[in-house]
C-alpha positions as CSV (number, residue, x, y, z in Angstrom):
1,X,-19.9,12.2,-1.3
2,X,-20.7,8.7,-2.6
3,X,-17.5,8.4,-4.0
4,X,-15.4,9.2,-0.5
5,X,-17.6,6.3,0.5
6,X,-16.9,4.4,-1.9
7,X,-13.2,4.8,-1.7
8,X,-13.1,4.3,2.2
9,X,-15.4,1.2,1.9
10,X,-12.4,-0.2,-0.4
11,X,-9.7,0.3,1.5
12,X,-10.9,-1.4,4.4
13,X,-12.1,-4.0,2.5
14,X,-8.1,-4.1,1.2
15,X,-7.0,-4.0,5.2
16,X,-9.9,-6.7,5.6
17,X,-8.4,-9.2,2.6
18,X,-4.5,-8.4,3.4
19,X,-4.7,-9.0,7.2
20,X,-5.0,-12.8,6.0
21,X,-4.0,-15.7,6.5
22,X,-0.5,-13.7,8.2
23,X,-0.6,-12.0,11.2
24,X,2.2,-10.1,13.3
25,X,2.1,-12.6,16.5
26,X,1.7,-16.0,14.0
27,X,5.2,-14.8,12.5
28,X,7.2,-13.8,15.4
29,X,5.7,-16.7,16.8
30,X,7.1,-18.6,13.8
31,X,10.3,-17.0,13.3
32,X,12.0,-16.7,16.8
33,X,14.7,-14.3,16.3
34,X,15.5,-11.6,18.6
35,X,16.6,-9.6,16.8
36,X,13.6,-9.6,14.3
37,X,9.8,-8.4,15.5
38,X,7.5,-8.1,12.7
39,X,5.1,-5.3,12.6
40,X,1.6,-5.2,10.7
41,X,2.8,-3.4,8.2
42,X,5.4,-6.0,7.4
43,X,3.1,-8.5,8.7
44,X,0.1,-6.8,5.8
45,X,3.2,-6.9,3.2
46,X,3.7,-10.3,3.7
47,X,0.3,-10.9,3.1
48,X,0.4,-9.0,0.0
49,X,3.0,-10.9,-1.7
50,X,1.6,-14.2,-0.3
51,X,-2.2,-13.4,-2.3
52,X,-0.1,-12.7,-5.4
53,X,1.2,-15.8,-5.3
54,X,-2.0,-17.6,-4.4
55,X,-3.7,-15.6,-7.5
56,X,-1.0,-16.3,-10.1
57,X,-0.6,-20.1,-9.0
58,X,-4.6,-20.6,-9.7
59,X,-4.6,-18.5,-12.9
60,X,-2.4,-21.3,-14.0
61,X,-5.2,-23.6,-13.3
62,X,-7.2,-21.9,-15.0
63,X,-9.5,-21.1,-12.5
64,X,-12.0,-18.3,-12.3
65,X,-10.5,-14.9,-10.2
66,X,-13.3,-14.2,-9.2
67,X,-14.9,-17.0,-7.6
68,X,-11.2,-17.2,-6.3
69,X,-11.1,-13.7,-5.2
70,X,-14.5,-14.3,-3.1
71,X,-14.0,-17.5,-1.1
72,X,-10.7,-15.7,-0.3
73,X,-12.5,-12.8,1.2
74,X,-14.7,-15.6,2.8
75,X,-12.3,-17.0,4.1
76,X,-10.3,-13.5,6.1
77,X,-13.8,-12.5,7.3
78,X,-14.1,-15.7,9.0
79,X,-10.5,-15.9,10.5
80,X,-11.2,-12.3,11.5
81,X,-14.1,-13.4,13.6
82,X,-12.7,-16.6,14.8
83,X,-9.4,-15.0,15.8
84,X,-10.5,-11.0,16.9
85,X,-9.6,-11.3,21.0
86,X,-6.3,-13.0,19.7
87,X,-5.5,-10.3,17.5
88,X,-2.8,-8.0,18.9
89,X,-4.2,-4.4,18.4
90,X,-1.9,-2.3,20.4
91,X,-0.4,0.4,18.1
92,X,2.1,2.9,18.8
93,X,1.7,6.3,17.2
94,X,4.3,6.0,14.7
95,X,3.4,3.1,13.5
96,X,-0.3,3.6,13.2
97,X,1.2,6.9,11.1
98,X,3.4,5.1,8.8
99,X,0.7,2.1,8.6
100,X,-1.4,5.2,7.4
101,X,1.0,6.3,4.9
102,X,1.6,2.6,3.4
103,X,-1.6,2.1,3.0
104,X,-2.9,5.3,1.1
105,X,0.0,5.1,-1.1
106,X,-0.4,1.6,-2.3
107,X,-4.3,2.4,-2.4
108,X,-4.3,5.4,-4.4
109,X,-1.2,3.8,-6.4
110,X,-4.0,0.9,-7.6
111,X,-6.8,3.2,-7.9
112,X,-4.7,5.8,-10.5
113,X,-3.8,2.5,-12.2
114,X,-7.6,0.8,-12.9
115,X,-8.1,4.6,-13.6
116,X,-5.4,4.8,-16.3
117,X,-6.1,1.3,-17.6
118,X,-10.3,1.9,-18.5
119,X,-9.8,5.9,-19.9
């Protein structure tokens, strides 16, 4: 049972890290094309790629990850506070299902990976 715990307190903490700095409504706002409407998943993607980036460009500086890695986290949990009533929460069904699906397969992706990696 601790380990279901376990495992659901990390995902959100994943949600929690990748909903940052990126969100759907600061991109459409950015990119005004109609025929483009980002979604959170695309919006959490984004994200993704963007904190890769941000990792790899201070590893170079040979800066520690970790200390990295925790002002990072700082720093969604207080643009989540600061920014929760402007946050656009409305999800359809679909996309709440496929948000699902993303998530759970990248998760359990990096999970069977650090798995691998320490046996």
């Amino acid at each position: 049972m601790i380990e279901i715990v376990s495992i659901f307190a990390q995902f959100l903490i994943f949600l929690l890290i990748f909903s940052f700095p990126f969100t759907p409504k600061i991109l459409n706002d950015t990119f005004k094309v109609q025929q483009l409407n980002f979604s959170l998943i695309d919006a959490h993607s984004i994200n993704i790629i963007f904190f890769i980036y941000f990792c790899l460009f201070f590893s170079f500086l040979n800066i520690d990850l970790t200390i990295l890695f925790r002002i990072y986290f700082l720093l969604s949990l207080i643009f989540i506070a600061l920014n929760f009533r402007k946050l656009d929460l409305n999800f359809k069904k679909l996309d709440l299902l496929f948000f699902f699906y993303f998530f759970c397969i990248n998760h359990f992706n990096f999970f069977f990976y650090c798995t691998k990696s320490q046996t």
